[in-house]
N, C-alpha and C positions, 0 to 999 in steps of 0.2 A: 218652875217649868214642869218637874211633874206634877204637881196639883194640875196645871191646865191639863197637862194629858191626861191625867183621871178623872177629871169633871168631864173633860170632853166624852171618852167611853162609858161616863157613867150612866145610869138611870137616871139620876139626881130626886127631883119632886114627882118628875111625869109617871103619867099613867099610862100600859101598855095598850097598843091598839084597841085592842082584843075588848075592851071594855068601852069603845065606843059598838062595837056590835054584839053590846053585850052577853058574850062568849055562846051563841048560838052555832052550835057546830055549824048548821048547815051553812049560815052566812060564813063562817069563819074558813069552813071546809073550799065554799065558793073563791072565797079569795085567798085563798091559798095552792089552791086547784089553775086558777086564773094567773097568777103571776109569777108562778113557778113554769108556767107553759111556755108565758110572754119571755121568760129570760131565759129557757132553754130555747128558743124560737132567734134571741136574741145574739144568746153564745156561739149556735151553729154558724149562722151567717156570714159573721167574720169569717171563719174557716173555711165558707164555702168562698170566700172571695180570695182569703190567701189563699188558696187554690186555683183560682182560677191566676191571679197575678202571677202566680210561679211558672203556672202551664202556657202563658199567652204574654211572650219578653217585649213583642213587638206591642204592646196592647198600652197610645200615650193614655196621659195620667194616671199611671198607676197607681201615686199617693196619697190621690184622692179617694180613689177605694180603699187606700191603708186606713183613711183620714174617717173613711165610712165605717170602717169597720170598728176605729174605736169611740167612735160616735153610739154606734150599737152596743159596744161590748161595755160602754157606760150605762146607756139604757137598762139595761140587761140587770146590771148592779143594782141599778135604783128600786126596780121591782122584787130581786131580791132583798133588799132591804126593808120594803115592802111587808112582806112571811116575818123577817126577822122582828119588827116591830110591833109583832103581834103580840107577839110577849115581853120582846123587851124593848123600854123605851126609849133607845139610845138616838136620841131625835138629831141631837148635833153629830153624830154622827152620819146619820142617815142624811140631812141637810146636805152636810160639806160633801158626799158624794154628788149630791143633786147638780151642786153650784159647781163642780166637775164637770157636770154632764152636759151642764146648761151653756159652760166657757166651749166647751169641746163643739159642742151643736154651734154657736155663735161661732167661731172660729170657720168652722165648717161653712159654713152661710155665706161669711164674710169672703174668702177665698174661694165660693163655688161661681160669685159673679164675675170675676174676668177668666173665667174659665169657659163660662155658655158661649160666645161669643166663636170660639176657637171648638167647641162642640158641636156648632151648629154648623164649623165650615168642612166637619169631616163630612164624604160622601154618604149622600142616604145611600137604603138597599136599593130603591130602582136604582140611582148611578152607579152603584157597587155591580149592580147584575150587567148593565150596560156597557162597564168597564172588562167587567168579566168575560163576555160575551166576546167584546172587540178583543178582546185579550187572546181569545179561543180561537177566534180569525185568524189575528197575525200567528197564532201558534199554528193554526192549518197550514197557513202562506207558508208559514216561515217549514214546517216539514217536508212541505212539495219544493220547495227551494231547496234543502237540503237532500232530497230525494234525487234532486235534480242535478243536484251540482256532485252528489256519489255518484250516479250514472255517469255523468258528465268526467269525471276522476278516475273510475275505472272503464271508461271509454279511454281513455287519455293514457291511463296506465297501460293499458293494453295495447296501447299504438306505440307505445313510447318501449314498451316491453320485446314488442316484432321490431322496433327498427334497433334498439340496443341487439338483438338477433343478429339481425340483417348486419349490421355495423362489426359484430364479431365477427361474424363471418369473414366479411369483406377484409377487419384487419388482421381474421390469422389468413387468409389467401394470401396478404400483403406480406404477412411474417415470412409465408412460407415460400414464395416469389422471391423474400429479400435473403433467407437465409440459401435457396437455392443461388442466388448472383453469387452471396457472400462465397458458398463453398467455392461454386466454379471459379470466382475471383484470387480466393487463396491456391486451387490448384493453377489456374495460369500463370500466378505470381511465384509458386513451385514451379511450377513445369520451366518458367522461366527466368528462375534461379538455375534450376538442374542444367538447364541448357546452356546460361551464360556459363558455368562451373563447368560442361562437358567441353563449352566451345573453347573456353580455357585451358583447360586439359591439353585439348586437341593442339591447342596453338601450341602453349608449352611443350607438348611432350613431342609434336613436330620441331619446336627449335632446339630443343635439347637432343633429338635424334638426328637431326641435322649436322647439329653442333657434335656430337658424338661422332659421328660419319666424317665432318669437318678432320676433326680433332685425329681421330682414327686413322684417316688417309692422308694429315700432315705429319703424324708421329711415324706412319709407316713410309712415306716420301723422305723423312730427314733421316727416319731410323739406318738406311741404306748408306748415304752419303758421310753420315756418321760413323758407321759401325767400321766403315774402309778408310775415315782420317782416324778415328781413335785407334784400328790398329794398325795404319803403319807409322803413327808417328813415336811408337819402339823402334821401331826401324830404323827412321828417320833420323833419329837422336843418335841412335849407336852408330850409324855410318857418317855422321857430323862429327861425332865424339873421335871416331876414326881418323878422320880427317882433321881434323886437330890434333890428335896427335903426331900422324904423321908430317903436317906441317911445323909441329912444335919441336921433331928427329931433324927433320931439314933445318931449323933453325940454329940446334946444338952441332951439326955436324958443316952449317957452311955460315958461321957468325956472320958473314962480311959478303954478301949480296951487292949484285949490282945496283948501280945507284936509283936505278930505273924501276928496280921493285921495291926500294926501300922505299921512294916515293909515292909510288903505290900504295904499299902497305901505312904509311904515313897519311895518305889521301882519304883511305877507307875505317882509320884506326883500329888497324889489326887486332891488337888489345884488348879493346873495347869488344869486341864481338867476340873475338875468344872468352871472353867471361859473360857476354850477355845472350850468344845463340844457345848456350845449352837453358836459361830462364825461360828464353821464349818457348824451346820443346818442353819446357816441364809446365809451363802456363796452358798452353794448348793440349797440354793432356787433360791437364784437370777442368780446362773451358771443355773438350769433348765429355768427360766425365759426365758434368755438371747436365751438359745437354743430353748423355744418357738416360740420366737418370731423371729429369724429366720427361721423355719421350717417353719412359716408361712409367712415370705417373700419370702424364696425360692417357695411355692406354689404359690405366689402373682406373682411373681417373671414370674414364668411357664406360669401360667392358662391357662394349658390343659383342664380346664375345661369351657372356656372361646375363645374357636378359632372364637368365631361367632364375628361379629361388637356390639359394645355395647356401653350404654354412661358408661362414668367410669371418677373418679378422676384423674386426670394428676398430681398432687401433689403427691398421694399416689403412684402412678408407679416409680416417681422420687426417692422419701424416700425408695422406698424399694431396689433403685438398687445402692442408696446410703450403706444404709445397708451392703449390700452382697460386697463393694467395701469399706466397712470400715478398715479389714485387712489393707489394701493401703495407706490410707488416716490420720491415726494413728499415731503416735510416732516412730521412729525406731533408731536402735543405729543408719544407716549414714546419717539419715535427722531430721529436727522436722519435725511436725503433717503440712497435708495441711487444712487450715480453708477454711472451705465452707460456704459460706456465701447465705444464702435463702432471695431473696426479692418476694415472693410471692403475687400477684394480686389477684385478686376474682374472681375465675375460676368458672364458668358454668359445670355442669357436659356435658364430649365433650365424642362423638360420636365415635369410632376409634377399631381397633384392639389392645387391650391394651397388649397382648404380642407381636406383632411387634413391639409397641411403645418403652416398656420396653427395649426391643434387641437396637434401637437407642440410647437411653440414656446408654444403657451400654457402647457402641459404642465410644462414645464423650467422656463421664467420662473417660471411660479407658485412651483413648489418650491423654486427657488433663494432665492425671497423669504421660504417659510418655512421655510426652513432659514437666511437671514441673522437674520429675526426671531427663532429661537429662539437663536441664539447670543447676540443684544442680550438678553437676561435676564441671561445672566452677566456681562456687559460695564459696566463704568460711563461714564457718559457722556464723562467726556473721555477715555477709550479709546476709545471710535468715536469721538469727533474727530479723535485722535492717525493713528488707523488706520480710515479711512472705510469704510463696508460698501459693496460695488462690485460687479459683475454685467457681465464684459465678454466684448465680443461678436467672434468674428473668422471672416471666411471669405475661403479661396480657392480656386484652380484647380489641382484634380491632372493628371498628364499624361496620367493613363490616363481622358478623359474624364471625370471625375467629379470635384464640388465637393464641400467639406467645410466645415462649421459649425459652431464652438465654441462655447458655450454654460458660461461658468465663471463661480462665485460663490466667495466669501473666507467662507461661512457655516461652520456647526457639522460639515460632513464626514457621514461615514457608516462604520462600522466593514465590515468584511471581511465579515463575518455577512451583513450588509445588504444588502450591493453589491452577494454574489452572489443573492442574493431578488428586487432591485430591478423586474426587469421580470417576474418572476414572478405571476399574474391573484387579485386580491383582496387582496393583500400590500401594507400600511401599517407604516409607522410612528408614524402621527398617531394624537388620540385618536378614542373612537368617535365616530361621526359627524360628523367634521372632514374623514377621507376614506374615499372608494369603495375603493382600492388597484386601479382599471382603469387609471387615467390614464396609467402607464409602460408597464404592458401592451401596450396598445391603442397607443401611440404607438411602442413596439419591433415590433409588425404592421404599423404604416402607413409605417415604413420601409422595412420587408422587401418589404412589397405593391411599392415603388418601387426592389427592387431594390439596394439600401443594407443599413448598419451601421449601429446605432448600440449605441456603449459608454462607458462610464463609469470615468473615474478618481478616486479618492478617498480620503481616511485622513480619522479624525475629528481634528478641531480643524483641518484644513488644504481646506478648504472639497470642493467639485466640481466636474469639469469632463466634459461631457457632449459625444461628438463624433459628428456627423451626414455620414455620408459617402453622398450621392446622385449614380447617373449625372447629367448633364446630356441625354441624352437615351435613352429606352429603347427597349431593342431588344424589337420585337413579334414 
């Protein structure tokens, strides 16, 4: 194997060109001159084409100018081989370039005829120019088109841009039309809250002046009639007692009576009232008593004579509206008694409207009661035995001036719904005509009127507790 490739590159026998023209410069210069030209003429080419293939991607058959180029750059070789075998005779070697050059051009040949066919169907330059041309048209067309349809867009814009304008306009007019309704709407629905809350007021504090004047002019009607039985039935008693006894001297001093009074007294049994007329003046003291001292809660109660601000006892307004809610609070065939339980603090005498105060406390008590009685519907009776229905009372002294008043019952509760309603104007829970739904209302104003709180804590089945927080005295 190397032998053949050393005969191959060899000289071997041959003689160098150079000796068929026999070594005359000028011939030898000539063809050396000549195919040294042809194969740089040869070399460039290709590279003028792999230049043009690189710069032109759209440009088909590009491989066939690959295919050209090394068609040429074969060429190229064979003439220098050409120079080279001037001197030296390396013939098989120069040969197998040829037969290179020769497969490479054949190849080339072979593959360039279905290729004409698909050469010949690309556009010539007059159709190219023709194309070009119409090309240039639809590019005019198609400018004025676009020209047309910008105009057309910002016509469009510009109409679309005044009525989006026009359009705000008209919806803040709207806005401003709807938040004018809205305001006037809320002050009406104000104004006609205030008024339903004033017209309440009005009614309320007409029936409770009423009721105060009522109250006032039966306490002072009975107060008379009373005040002349509660004191003479001293009197009455010791001149009974008198007479008893002096009946009881007659007795010791004439045992034996005619038969005619024995009968009598037998008839009427003497006895028997001798021991039970002095019960009845000591019951009729205490039924006047009793009615004293109501007639002067009920004024306590009123104090109409008392509409001005005043310091006054807060304990003593409570007891007397306890008092007047005693009926309620008592023994009955379908309940027992509610125990009210008093944890009284060391009250200041406090500053206040003591009959609006009073009307509060009626207020709570009251409810508290129907709220225990409606829980006693579900309760059997020796459950409230077990678990007493109770109403307890506690107040004391805050630091910051101000007294506070608890007001808690163990009744039926109030759900969340409720609570928040509670002092809300015409809002019950009761049925029709059981209640007004003012009474919380009207008593959450006559707190506030004094400068106070009042709130409520509650869950249903875990009763209420109601807390009253007033200055002790108000700053004018």
């Amino acid at each position: 194997m190397l032998e053949s490739l050393q005969s191959f590159f060899a000289d071997g026998l041959f003689i160098p060109h150079g000796h068929c023209y026999l070594w005359k410069p000028s011939l030898v210069w000539l063809h050396i001159a000549s195919d040294s030209l042809i194969a740089i003429a040869y070399y460039s080419i290709p590279l003028t084409l792999v230049y043009f293939v690189q710069k032109r991607q759209d440009l088909p058959f590009k491989w066939i100018l690959l295919l050209f180029g090394a068609f040429i750059v074969s060429c190229g070789t064979t003439h220098v081989m050409e120079v080279w075998t001037l001197w030296h005779p390396t013939y098989w070697l120069s040969g197998s370039l040829k037969l290179i050059t020769a497969s490479i051009s054949v190849y080339t040949a072979i593959v360039l005829v279905p290729i004409i066919p698909q050469a010949l169907a690309l556009p010539s330059p007059e159709q190219l120019e023709a194309a070009n041309r119409q090309l240039i048209a639809e590019i005019s067309e198609r400018k004025i088109a676009e020209a047309a349809l910008l105009k057309a867009k910002a016509e469009l814009e510009s109409r679309v841009e005044e009525r989006t304008v026009e359009l705000r306009k008209a919806v803040a007019r709207s806005l401003a039309v709807a938040t004018t309704a809205q305001e006037q709407a809320i002050k009406l629905e104000f104004t006609l809250q205030e008024l339903q809350q004033t017209q309440a007021q009005l009614i309320q504090s007409e029936k409770m002046s009423s009721l105060g004047q009522m109250v006032a002019g039966v306490a002072h009607e009975i107060n008379n009639p009373v005040a002349f039985i509660y004191g003479n039935i001293t009197y009455a008693n010791q001149y009974t007692l008198d007479l008893l006894n002096l009946l009881q001297l007659y007795q010791q001093l004439y045992p034996q009576p005619p038969a005619e009074i024995q009968a009598r007294a037998s008839a009427i049994d003497l006895d028997f009232i001798k021991e039970d007329l002095p019960k009845i003046f000591t019951s009729m003291q205490i039924g006047a008593e009793r009615i004293t001292q109501i007639v002067l809660s009920l004024r306590n109660f009123s104090r109409l004579d008392e509409a001005n601000m005043k310091e006054v006892d807060i304990h003593e307004g409570i007891d007397n509206t306890l008092l007047l809610l005693q009926h309620r609070l008592k023994t009955r065939s379908e309940h027992p008694p509610i125990l009210v339980i008093k944890e009284y603090g060391e009250l200041p005498m406090v500053q206040c409207y003591i009959g609006q105060l009073n009307q509060v406390f009626m207020n709570i008590l009251s409810n508290a009661i129907d709220a225990i009685e409606e829980l006693n519907k579900s309760r059997a009776l020796e459950d409230i035995q077990n678990n007493p229905n109770t109403i307890c009372i506690r107040t004391k002294v805050l630091e910051n001036n101000q007294v506070m008043i608890f007001l808690a019952d163990n009744g039926c509760g109030m759900t969340e719904e409720v609570k928040q309603k509670i002092f809300d104007p015409f809002f019950t829970t009761k049925p029709v005509g059981s209640g007004t739904g003012l009474g919380m209302s009207i008593s959450y104003q006559i707190v506030s009127k004094h400068g106070g709180e009042l709130k409520c804590i509650s869950a249903p089945g875990e009763g209420a507790e109601f807390s009253i927080q007033i200055p002790i005295y108000i700053k004018s």
